[in-house]
C-alpha positions as CSV (number, residue, x, y, z in Angstrom):
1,X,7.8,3.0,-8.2
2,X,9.3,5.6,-6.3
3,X,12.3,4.9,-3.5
4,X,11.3,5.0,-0.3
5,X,13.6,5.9,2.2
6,X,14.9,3.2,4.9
7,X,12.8,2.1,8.0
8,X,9.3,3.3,5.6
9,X,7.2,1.1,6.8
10,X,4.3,0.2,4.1
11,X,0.2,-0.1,5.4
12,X,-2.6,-1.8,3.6
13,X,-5.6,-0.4,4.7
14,X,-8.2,-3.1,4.7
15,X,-11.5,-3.2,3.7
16,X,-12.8,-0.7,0.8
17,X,-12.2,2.9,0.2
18,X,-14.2,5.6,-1.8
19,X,-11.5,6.7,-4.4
20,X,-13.5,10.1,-4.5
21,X,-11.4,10.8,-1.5
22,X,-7.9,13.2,-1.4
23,X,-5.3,14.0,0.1
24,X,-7.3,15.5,3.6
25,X,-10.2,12.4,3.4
26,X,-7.7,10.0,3.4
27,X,-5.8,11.7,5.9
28,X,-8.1,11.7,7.7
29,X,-9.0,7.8,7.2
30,X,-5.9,6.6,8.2
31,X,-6.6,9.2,11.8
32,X,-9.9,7.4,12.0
33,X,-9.8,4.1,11.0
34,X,-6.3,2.5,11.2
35,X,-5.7,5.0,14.1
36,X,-2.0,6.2,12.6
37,X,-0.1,9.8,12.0
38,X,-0.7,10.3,8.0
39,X,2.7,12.7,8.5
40,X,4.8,9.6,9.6
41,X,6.6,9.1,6.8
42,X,4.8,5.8,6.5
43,X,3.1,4.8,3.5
44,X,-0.4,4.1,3.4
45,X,-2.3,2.1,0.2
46,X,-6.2,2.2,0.0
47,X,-8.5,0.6,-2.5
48,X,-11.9,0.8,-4.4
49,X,-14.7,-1.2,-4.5
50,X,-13.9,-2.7,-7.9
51,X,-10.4,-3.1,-7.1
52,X,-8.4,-1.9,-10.0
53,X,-7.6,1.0,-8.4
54,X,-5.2,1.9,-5.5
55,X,-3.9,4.9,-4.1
56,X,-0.8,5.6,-2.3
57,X,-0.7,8.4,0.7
58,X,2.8,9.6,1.6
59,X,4.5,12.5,3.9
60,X,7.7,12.9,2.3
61,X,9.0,15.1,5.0
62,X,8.4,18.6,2.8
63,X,4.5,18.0,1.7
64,X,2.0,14.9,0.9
65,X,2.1,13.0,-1.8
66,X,-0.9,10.8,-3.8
67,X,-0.5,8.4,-6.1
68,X,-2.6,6.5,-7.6
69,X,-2.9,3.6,-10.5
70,X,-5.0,2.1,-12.2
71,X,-4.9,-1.5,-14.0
72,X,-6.5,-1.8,-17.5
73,X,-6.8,-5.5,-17.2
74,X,-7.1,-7.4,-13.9
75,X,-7.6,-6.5,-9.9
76,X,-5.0,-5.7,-7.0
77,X,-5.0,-8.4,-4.5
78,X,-6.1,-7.0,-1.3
79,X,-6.8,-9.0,1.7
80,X,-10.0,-10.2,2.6
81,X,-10.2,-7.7,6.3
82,X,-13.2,-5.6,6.1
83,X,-10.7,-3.3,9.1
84,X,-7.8,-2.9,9.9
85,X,-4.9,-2.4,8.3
86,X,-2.0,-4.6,7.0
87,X,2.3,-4.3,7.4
88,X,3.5,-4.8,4.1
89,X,7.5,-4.3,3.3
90,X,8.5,-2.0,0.3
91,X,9.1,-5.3,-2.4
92,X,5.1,-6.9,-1.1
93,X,4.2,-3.4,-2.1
94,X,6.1,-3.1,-5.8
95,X,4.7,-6.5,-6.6
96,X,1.0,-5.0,-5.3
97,X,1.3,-2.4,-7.7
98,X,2.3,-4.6,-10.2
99,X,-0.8,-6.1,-10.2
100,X,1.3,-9.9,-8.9
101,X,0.2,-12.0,-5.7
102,X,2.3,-10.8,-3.2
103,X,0.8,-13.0,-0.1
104,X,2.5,-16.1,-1.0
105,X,5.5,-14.9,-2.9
106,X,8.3,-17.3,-2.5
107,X,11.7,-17.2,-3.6
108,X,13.1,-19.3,-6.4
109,X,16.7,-20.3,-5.6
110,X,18.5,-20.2,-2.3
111,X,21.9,-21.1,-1.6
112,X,23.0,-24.3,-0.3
113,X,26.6,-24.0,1.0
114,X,28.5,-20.7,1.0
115,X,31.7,-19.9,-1.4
């Protein structure tokens, strides 16, 4: 996964995508359709109709960057929206990519008392 820097903030673009689209389609999706500036700095995550594929839109600052994966085995949980678009923060989005449920993650110890 790659670093993003501080204050990125992550959106889920809800709904389905066609995964034929680039770097200038999606641009112009996330224009469109979740009304944001695609040269934010923000990143923005789209999906296809079968849902084991996602792709990542990024302005780095210097050019824009697309990434995309696919799972061999499974589906990404996406929200059930057919618009709009989801805030998710930079560890929801690792665990996305990873393929894990990231609505409901919860953590697994917490401290009591302090030291």
């Amino acid at each position: 996964m790659i670093g993003l820097p501080t204050g990125t903030r992550v959106w889920l673009a809800a709904g389905l995508t066609d995964m034929r689209r680039g770097f200038d389609g999606l641009a112009a999706s996330v224009q469109s359709a979740l009304t944001q500036d695609p040269f934010s700095g923000h990143v923005f995550v789209f999906r296809g109709r079968r849902g084991d594929i996602v792709k990542l839109l990024w302005w780095d600052g210097q050019g824009m960057c697309l990434f995309a994966k696919r799972l061999e085995k499974g589906r990404f949980i996406w929200p059930l929206a057919n618009s709009g678009s989801i805030s998710l923060t930079p560890a929801q989005l690792s665990m996305l990519f990873e393929g894990i449920e990231w609505r409901m993650s919860v953590r697994t110890w917490r401290p009591t008392i302090s030291a």
